[in-house]
C-alpha positions as CSV (number, residue, x, y, z in Angstrom):
1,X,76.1,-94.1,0.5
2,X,79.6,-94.3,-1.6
3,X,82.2,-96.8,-1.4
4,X,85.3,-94.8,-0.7
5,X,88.3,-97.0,-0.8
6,X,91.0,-96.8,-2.7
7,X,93.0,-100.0,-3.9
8,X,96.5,-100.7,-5.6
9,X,97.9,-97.1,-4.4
10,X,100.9,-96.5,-1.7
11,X,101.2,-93.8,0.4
12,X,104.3,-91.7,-0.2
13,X,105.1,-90.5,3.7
14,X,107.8,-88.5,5.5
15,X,109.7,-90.2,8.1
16,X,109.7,-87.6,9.7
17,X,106.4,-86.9,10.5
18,X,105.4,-90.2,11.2
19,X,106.1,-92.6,14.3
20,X,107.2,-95.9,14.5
21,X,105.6,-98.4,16.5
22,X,107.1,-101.4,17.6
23,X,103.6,-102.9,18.9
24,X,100.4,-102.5,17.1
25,X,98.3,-100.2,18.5
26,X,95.0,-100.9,20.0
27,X,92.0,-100.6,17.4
28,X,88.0,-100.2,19.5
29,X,84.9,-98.9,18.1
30,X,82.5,-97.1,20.7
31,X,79.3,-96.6,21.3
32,X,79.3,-93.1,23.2
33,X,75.8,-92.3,22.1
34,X,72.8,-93.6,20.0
35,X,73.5,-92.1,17.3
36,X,77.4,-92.3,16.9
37,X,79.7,-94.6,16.9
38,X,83.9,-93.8,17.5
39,X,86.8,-95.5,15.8
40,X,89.9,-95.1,18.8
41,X,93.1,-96.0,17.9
42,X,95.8,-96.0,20.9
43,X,98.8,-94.9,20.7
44,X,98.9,-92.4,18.3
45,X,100.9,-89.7,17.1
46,X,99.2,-88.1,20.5
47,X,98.1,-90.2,23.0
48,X,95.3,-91.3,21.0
49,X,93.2,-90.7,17.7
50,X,89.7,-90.8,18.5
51,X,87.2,-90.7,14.3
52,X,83.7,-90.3,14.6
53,X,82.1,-92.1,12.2
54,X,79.0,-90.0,12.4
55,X,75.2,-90.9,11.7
56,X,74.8,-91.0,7.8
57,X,76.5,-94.9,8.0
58,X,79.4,-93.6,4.6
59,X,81.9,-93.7,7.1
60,X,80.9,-96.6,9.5
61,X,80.4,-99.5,6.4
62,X,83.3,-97.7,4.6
63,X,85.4,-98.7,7.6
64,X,83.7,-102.3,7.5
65,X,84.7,-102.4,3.5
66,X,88.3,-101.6,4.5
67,X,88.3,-104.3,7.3
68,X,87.0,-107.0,4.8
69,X,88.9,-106.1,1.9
70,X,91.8,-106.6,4.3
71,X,90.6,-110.0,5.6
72,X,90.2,-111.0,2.1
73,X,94.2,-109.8,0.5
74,X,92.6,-107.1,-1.6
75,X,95.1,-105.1,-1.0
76,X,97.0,-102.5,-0.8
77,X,94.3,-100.6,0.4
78,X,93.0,-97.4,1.8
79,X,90.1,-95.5,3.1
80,X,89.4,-91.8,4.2
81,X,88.2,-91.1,7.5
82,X,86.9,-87.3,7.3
83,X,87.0,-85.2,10.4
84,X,86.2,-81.8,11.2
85,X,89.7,-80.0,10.1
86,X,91.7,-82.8,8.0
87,X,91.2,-86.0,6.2
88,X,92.6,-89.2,8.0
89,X,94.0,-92.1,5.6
90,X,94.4,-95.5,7.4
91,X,96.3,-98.2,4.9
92,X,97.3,-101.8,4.1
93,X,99.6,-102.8,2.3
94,X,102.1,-106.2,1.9
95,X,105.4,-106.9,3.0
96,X,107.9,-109.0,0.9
97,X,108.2,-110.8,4.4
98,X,104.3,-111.7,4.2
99,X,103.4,-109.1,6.9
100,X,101.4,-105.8,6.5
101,X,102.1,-102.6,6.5
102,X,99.5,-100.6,7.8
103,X,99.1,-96.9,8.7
104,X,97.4,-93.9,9.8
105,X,98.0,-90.9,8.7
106,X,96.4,-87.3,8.7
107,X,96.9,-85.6,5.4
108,X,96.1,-81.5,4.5
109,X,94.0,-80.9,1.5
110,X,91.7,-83.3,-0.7
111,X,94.7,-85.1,-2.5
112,X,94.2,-88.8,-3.3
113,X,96.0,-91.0,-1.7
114,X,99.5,-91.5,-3.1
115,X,99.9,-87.7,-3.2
116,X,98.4,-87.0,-0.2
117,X,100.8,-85.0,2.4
118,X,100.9,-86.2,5.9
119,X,101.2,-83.3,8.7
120,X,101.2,-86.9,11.3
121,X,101.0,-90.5,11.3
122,X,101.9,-94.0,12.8
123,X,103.1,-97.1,11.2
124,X,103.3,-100.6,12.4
125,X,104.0,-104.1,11.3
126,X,102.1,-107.5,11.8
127,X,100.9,-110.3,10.5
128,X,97.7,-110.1,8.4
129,X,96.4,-113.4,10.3
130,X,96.9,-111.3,14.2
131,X,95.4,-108.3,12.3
132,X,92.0,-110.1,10.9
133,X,91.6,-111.2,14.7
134,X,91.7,-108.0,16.0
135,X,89.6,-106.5,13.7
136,X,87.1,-109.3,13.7
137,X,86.9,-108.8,17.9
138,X,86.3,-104.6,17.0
139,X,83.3,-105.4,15.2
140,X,82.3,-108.3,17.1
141,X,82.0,-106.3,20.0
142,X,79.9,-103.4,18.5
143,X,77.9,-105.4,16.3
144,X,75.6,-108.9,16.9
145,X,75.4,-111.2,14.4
146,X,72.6,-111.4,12.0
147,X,71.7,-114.8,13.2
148,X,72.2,-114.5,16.6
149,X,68.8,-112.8,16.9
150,X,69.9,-110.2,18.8
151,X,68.8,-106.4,19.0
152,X,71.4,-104.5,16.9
153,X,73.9,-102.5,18.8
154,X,73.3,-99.2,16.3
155,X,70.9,-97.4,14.9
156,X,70.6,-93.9,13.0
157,X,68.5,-92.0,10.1
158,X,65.3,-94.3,11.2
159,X,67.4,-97.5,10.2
160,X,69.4,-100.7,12.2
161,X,72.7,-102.0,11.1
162,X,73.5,-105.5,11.8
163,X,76.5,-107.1,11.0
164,X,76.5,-107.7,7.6
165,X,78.0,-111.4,5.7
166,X,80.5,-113.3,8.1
167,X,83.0,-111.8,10.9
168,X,85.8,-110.4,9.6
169,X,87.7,-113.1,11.7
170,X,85.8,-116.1,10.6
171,X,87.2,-115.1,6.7
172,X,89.5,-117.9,6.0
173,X,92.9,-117.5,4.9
174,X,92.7,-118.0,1.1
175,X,95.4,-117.2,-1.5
176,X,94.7,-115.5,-4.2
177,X,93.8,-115.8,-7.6
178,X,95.9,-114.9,-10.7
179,X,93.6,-112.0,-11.2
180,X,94.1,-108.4,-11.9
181,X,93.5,-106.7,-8.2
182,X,90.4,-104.9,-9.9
183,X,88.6,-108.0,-11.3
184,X,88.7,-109.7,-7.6
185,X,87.5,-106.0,-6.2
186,X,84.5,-106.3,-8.3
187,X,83.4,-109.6,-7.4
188,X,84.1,-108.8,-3.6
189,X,81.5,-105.7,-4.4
190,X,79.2,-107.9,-6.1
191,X,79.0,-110.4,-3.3
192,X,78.3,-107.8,-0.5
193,X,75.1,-107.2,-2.7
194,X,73.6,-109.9,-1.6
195,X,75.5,-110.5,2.2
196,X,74.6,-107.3,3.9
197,X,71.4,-107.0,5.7
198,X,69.7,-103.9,7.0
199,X,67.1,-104.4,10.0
200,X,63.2,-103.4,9.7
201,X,62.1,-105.8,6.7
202,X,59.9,-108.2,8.6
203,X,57.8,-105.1,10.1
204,X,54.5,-105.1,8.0
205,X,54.5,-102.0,5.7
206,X,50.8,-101.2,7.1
207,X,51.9,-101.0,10.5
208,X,54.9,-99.0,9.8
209,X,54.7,-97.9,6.1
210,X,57.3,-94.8,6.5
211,X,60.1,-97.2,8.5
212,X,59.3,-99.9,5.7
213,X,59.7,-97.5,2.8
214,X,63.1,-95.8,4.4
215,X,64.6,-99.6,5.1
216,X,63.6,-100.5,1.5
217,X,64.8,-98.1,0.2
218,X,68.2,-97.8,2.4
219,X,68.4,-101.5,0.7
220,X,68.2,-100.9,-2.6
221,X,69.9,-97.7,-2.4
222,X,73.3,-99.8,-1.3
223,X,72.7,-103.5,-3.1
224,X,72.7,-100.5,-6.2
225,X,75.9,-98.7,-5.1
226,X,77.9,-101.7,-4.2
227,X,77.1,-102.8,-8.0
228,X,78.2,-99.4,-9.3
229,X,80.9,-100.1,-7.1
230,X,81.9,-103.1,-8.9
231,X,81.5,-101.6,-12.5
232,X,83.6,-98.7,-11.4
233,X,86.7,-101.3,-11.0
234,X,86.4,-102.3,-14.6
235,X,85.0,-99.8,-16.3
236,X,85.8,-96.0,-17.0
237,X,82.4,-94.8,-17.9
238,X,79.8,-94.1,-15.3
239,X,77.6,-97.0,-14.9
240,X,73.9,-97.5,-15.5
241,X,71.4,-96.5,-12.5
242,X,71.4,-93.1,-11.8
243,X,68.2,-92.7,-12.7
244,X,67.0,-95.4,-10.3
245,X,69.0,-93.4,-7.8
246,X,67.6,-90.0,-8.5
247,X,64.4,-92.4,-7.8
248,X,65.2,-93.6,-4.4
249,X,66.5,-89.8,-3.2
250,X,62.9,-88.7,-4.4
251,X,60.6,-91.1,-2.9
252,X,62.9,-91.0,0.2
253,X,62.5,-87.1,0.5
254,X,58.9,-87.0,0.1
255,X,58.4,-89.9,2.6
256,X,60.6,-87.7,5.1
257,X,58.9,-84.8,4.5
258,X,55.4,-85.7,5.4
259,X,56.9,-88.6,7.8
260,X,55.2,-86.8,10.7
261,X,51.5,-86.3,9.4
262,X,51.8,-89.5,7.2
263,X,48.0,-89.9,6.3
264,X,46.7,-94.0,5.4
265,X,45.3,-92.4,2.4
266,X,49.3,-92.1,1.0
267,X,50.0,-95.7,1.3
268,X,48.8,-97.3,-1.9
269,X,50.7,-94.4,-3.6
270,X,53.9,-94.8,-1.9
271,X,53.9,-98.8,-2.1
272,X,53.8,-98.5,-6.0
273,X,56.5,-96.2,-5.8
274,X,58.7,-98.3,-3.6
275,X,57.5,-101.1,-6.3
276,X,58.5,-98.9,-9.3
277,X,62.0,-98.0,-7.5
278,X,62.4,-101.6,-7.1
279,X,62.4,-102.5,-10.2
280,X,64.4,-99.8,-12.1
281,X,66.5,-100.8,-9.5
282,X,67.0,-104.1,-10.5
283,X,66.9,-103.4,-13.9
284,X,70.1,-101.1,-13.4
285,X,71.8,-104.1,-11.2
286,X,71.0,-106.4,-14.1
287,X,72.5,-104.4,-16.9
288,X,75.7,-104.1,-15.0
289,X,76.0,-107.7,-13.6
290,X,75.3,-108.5,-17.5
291,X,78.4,-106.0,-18.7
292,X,80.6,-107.3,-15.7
293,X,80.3,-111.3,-16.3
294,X,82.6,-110.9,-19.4
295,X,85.6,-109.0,-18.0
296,X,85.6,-111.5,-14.4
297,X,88.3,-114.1,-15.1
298,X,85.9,-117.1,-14.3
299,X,86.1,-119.8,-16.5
300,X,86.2,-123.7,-17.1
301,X,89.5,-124.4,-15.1
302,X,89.0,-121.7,-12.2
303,X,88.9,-122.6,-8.6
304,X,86.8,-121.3,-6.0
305,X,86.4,-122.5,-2.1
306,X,83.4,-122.2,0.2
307,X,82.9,-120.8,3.7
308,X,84.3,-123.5,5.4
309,X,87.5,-123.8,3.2
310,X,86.1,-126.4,0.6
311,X,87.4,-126.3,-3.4
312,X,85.7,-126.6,-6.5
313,X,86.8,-126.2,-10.1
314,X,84.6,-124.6,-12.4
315,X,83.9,-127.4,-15.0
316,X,81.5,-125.1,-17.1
317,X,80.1,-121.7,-17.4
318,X,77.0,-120.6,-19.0
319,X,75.9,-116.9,-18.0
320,X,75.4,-116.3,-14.6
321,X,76.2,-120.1,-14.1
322,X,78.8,-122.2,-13.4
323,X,78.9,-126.2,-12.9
324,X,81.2,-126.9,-9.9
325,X,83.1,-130.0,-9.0
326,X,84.2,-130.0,-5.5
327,X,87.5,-132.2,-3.8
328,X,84.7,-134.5,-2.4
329,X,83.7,-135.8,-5.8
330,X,80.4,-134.0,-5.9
331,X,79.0,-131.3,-8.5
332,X,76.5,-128.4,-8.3
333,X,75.1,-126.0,-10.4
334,X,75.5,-122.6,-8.8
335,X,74.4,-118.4,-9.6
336,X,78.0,-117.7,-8.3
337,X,77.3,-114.3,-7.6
338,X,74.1,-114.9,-6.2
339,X,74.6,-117.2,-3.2
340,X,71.5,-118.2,-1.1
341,X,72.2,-117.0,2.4
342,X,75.4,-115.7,4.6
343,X,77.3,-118.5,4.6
344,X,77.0,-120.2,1.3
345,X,79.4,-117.9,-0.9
346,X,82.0,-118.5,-3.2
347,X,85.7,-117.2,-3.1
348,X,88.1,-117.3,-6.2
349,X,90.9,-119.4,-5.1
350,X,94.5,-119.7,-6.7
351,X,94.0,-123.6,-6.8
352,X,91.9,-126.5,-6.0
353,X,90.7,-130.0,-7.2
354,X,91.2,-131.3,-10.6
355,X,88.4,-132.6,-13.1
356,X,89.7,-135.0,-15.6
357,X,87.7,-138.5,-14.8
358,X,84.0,-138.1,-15.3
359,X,83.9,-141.9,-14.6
360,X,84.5,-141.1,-10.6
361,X,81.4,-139.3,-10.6
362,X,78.0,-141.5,-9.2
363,X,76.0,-142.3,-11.9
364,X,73.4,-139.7,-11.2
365,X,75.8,-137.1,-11.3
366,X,77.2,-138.3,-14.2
367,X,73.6,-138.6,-15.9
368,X,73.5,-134.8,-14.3
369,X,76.3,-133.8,-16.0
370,X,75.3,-134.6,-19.3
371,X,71.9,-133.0,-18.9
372,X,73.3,-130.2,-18.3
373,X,75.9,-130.2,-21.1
374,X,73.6,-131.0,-23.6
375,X,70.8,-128.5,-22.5
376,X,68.3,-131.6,-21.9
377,X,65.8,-128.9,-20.1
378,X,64.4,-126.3,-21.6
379,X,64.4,-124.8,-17.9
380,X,68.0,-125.8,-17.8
381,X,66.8,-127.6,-14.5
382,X,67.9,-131.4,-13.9
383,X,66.7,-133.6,-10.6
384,X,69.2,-133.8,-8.3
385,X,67.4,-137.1,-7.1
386,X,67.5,-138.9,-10.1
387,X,69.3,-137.1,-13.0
388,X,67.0,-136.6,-15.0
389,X,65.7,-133.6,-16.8
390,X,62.2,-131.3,-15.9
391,X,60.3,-131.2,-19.5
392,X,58.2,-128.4,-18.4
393,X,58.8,-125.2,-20.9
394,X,58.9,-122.4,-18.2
395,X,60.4,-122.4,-15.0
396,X,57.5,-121.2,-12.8
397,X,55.4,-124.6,-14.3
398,X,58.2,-126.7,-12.6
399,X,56.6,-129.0,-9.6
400,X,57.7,-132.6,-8.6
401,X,60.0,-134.3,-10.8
402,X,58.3,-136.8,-13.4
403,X,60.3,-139.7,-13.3
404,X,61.1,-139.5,-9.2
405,X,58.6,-137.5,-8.0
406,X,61.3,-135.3,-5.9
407,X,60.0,-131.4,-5.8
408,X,62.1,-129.5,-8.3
409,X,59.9,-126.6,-7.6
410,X,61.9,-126.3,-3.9
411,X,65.4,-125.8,-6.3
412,X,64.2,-124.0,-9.2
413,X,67.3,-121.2,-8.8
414,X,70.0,-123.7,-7.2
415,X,68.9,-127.3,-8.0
416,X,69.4,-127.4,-4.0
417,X,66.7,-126.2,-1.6
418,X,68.1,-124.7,1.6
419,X,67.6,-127.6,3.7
420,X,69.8,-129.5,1.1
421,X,72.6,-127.1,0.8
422,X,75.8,-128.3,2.9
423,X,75.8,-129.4,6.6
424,X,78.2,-128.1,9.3
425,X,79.9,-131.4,9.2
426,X,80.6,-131.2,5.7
427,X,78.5,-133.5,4.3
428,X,77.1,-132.1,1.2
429,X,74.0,-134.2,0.4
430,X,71.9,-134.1,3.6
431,X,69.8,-137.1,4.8
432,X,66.5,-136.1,3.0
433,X,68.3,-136.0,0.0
434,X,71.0,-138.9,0.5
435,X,67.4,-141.4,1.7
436,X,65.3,-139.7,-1.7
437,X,68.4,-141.2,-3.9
438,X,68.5,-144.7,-2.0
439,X,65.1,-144.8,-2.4
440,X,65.2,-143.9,-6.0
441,X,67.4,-147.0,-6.9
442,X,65.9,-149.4,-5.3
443,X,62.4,-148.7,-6.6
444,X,62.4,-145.2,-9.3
445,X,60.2,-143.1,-6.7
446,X,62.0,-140.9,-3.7
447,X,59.1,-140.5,-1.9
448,X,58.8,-142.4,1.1
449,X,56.7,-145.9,1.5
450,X,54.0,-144.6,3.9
451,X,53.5,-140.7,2.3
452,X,50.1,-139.4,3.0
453,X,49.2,-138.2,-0.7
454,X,45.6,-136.7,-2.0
455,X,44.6,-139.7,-4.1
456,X,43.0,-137.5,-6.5
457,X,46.1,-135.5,-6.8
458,X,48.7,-135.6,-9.7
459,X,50.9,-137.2,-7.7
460,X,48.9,-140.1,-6.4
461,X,48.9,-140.6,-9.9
462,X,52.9,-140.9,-10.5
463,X,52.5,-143.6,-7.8
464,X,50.6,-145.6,-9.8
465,X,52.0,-149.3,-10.8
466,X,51.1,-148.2,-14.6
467,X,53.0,-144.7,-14.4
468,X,55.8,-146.5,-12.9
469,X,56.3,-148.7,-15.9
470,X,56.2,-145.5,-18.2
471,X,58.9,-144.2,-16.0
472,X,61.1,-146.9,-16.6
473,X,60.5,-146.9,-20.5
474,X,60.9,-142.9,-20.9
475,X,64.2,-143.7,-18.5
476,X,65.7,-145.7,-20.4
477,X,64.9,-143.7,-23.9
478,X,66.6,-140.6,-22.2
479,X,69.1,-142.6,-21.4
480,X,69.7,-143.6,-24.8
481,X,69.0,-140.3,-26.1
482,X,72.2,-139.0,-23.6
483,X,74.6,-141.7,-25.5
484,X,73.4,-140.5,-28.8
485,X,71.4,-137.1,-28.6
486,X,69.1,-135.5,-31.2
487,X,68.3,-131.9,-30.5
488,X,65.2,-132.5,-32.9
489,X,64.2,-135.7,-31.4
490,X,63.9,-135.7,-27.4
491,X,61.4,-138.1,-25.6
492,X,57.8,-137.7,-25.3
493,X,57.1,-136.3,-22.1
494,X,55.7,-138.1,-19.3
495,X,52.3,-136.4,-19.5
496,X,52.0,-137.0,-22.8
497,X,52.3,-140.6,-21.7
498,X,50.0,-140.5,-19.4
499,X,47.6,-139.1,-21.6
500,X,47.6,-141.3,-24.4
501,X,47.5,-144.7,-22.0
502,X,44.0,-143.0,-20.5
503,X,42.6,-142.8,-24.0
504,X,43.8,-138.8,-23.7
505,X,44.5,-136.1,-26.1
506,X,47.8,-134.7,-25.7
C-alpha cells in the first residue's frame, strides 16, 4: 500500500477543457460487487464519471486519505485515481472567500500534478463545512463503524476494511496551527498509525493461522507505510524500514503460496516469522518516530484540542511526552502521538487556554506537577489519586500506589486507565476516580471502606493502622522534599519502611 497524495501543489487547467458547475456534483461510493467498490461522481464532463477503485485497497484508503486530509484543512490537496486509459486528479484547494475549490480532472501522461494536462474536467465551489458532510455521508454509507459492531461492508485479498478513526463528518472544524503544511501532514500520518483498524485480529491464529498471518501482516505492512509516510514530508532521504517491508512481502508470499495445502506442522514456523516481522517492524517505526519528534513544532506554549473540541496547552515536553493543561483546569500526561483508542486523539490547534497560575490547580495536581518537573519517579509515573510518585525502578514492577493504594499498574502508559479517560459529558475525572480522591483526603487510602482484600496479601498490609502512620510521615517528607529537592537525597521508600518496623532487612 502507498500513500499517494499530493499536498501544497495547484493544478494549472485550461478553461477550456473544463466545465463549470454552479451546483456541486453528487459524490457515491458503490458496492457493485464483492470485491470492488466505485467512486461516481454526477455530473461530469459526461453525464457521469464512474473510478473503480479496484481490489488491492491503494486506491480505496488513498481516497479515504484525501477525504480526511480535506476534513482536517491540509490542504491544497490532490490524489490520483488510475483507470484503464488515463490518470484522474480530484483536488482541493482554498478560496480567499474561505470556500474550496475542488476539481476533477482527467490528465494524459504520468505528469505530477501541477504539470499535469487535462484532456477534461469539472470545477465547483462550496463551503468546506457542506463538503465534510457530504463526504462524511459517502463513507458512512459504504462503511460501518468500528464500534458499531457491525459486519464490514467490504472485503478483498482475504482481508475486511472497516471504517478506520472517526467519520469524516464527525472532524470538528479546527483552525489551523502556525505550522509548515508538511509538519501538520506528518503528524496527520502518524496518527492514522494508530486509528485505522483492519478486521480478522480476534480470530485465533490456530483456527485460522493463514487469515491471521495476512491480517497481521496487512497491519503492519500500513501502521509501517503511513510512518514512512510521515518521514517523507520532512525528510528527503528514504526512510528506515525497507527491510522490514521486504520482510512482510516474503512471509506474505510464502503464506499465499502454500495457503491452499497449509499443513499444522507450518505453524510454529510462521508464528515466529510474523513475531520476527513484528518487531523489525516496530523497530523501523521507532527510529522514524524518534528522527520525526524534533522537526514537529510541538513545544511548551502549543495548543492542541480533543475529539469533542476541548483545548489544552502543552506546559512541557519530554520525548514522546507532553504535560497538558486543559480550559477546565485539569492536567494530563499524554504519548501525543500514541492515543489509546478512536476517539481520544489530539489535534494541533492555532490557540487555546493559557497556563500562567499554577496556584489554580488542586493540590494534587499541583503536587502532580512538580513530580513530574522534578523527575520524582524513576518510572516517570505519578498517582493520579494522590500525587505522589511510584518508587519502583522499572515500569513493569509498578502495582498499587504506596501511599494511596490506587493501581498505577492500570496507567502505566497514560497515568489514566481507560475507564478513567474523559466521559461523553465532559467530565474528565470519572466517578471511580473523582470518589478514590475524596476518599484519599479524608483518610490517605482510596480504596473503599468495605473492599474484600486477601489478608495475607501486600495490600492487606497497606491497610494496616501502622502502615498508615508511615504513609503520613513519608508524605509529608516528600512533601518537603518538593519545596526543597535533593536529587541525591529522596525519601526512603515505603517498603523499606515497612521493613525496618518488622525487624526486616531492607
Amino acid at each position: 500500500m502507498t500513500f499517494d497524495l499530493h499536498y501544497g501543489a495547484t493544478p494549472s487547467v485550461e478553461p477550456t477543457v473544463v466545465r463549470e458547475l454552479t451546483t456541486p456534483p453528487a459524490l457515491r461510493l458503490l458496492n457493485p460487487e464483492p470485491d470492488t467498490i466505485d467512486f461516481v461522481v454526477e455530473p461530469s464532463w459526461d453525464e457521469r464519471t464512474v473510478v473503480s477503485l479496484g481490489d488491492n485497497g491503494a486506491q480505496f484508503f488513498d481516497l479515504w486519505f484525501w477525504s480526511l486530509a480535506v476534513a482536517w484543512g491540509l490542504l491544497p490537496a490532490a490524489v490520483p485515481l488510475d483507470t484503464q486509459a488515463h490518470t484522474l486528479w480530484l483536488w482541493a484547494q482554498p478560496e480567499p472567500d474561505g470556500r474550496l475549490q475542488l476539481g476533477l480532472m482527467r490528465a494524459d501522461g504520468d505528469e505530477p500534478f501541477d504539470k499535469a494536462r487535462a484532456l477534461a474536467g469539472i470545477r465547483w465551489r462550496e463551503p468546506r463545512a457542506d463538503l465534510v458532510h457530504r463526504l462524511g455521508a459517502m463513507w458512512d454509507a459504504i462503511l460501518p463503524s468500528a464500534a458499531s459492531g457491525e459486519a464490514p461492508a467490504h472485503e478483498a485479498n482475504g482481508r475486511r476494511w472497516r471504517k478506520p478513526w472517526l467519520s469524516v463528518a464527525e472532524v470538528p472544524s479546527l483552525e489551523p496551527p502556525p505550522w509548515p503544511l508538511p509538519a501538520r501532514v506528518a503528524w496527520f500520518y502518524l496518527l492514522l498509525v494508530r486509528h485505522v483498524e483492519f478486521g480478522r485480529f480476534s480470530e485465533a491464529f490456530a483456527d485460522d493461522p493463514v487469515g491471521w498471518t495476512l491480517s497481521l501482516l496487512k497491519g503492519e505492512s500500513f501502521a509501517l507505510d503511513a510512518t514512512q509516510a510521515a518521514w517523507s514530508m520532512l525528510f528527503d532521504d528514504d526512510p528506515p524500514g525497507e527491510e522490514a517491508v521486504r520482510q512482510i512481502q516474503s512471509v506474505c508470499d510464502a503464506v499465499r503460496a502454500g495457503q491452499e495445502g497449509f499443513r499444522a506442522a507450518n505453524k510454529r514456523e510462521l508464528f515466529q516469522a510474523c513475531m520476527q516481522v513484528s518487531e523489525a517492524c516496530r523497530d523501523a517505526k521507532a527510529a522514524i518516530v524518534q528522527a520525526i519528534r524534533p522537526r514537529l513544532p510541538m513545544a511548551r506554549g502549543s495548543h492542541v484540542a480533543d475529539g469533542q473540541g476541548r483545548r489544552a496547552v502543552v506546559i512541557d515536553v519530554r520525548g514522546g511526552h507532553a504535560l497538558l493543561y486543559w480550559e477546565d483546569g485539569r492536567i494530563t500526561r499524554e504519548q501525543l502521538l500514541a492515543a489509546c483508542d478512536g476517539s481520544n486523539w489530539r489535534w494541533p490547534v492555532a490557540h487555546g487556554p493559557r497556563f500562567d497560575n499554577r496556584a489554580s490547580l488542586d493540590p494534587i495536581d499541583q503536587r502532580r506537577l512538580r513530580c513530574w518537573e522534578l523527575d520524582a519517579s524513576p518510572v516517570d509515573i505519578v498517582c493520579p489519586v494522590c500525587g505522589y510518585p511510584s518508587t519502583d525502578d522499572v515500569w513493569i514492577e509498578v502495582q498499587d500506589c504506596d501511599v494511596c493504594g490506587f493501581g498505577l499498574d492500570e496507567a502505566v502508559n497514560s497515568l489514566l486507565a481507560e475507564d478513567l479517560t474523559e466521559t461523553d459529558d465532559g467530565q474528565w475525572l470519572t466517578p471511580r476516580l473523582n470518589e478514590a480522591r475524596e476518599r484519599f483526603r479524608r483518610t490517605t487510602w482510596s480504596g473503599p471502606e468495605d473492599e474484600d482484600v486477601d489478608p495475607e496479601s501486600y495490600r492487606a498490609r497497606m491497610r494496616d493502622p501502622r502502615y498508615r502512620v508511615l504513609v503520613r510521615a513519608y508524605m509529608a517528607e516528600w512533601d518537603a522534599w518538593l519545596n526543597e529537592p535533593d536529587p541525591e537525597r529522596k525519601p526512603l521508600e515505603m517498603w523499606r519502611r515497612w521493613n525496618r518496623l518488622r525487624g526486616y532487612p531492607d
